[in-house]
ZAMARGU-4260 file (C-alpha; in steps of 0.2 Angstrom, whole numbers, plus 5000, padded with zeros to 4 digits):
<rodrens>
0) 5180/4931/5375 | 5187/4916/5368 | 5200/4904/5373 | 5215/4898/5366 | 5226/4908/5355
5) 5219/4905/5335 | 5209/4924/5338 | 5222/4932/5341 | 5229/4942/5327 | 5248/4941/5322
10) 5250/4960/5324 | 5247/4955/5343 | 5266/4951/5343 | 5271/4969/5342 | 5262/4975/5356
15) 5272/4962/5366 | 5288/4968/5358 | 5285/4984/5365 | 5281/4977/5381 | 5295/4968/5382
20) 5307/4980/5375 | 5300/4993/5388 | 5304/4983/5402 | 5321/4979/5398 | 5325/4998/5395
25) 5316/5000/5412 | 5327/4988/5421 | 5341/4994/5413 | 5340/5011/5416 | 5339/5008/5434
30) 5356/4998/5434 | 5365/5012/5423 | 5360/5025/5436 | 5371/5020/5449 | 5386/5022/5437
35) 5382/5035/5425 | 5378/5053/5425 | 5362/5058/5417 | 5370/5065/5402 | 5376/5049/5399
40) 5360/5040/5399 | 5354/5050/5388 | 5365/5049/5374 | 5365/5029/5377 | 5346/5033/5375
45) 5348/5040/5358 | 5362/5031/5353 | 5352/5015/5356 | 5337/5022/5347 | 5348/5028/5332
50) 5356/5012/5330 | 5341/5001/5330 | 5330/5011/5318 | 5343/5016/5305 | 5341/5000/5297
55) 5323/5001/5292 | 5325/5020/5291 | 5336/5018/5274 | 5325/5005/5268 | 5311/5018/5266
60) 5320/5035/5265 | 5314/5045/5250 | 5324/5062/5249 | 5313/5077/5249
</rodrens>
């Protein structure tokens, strides 16, 4: 182990976007349940997930 930060890679940002993004989607779906049914989560779910990924979705879409 070494220390300081010049070993890490830069793909090691990533990993804490995802960490980070989990645990805003965790905090926040324990807020939404006290006002919305479960139903609605989940469409807020997949809308959410829809909205974020279509942009790099149609940058690499190649119809079959």
């Amino acid at each position: 182990m070494r220390l300081g930060l010049g070993g890490l890679h830069w793909a090691v940002g990533f990993s804490l976007a995802a960490m980070a993004s989990y645990a805003i989607y965790a905090l926040l779906t324990r807020i939404l349940t006290e006002t919305e049914s479960v139903d609605g989560m989940l469409i807020i779910s997949a809308a959410v997930a829809m909205l974020t990924m279509t942009p790099s979705v149609i940058t690499v879409w190649e119809t079959p």
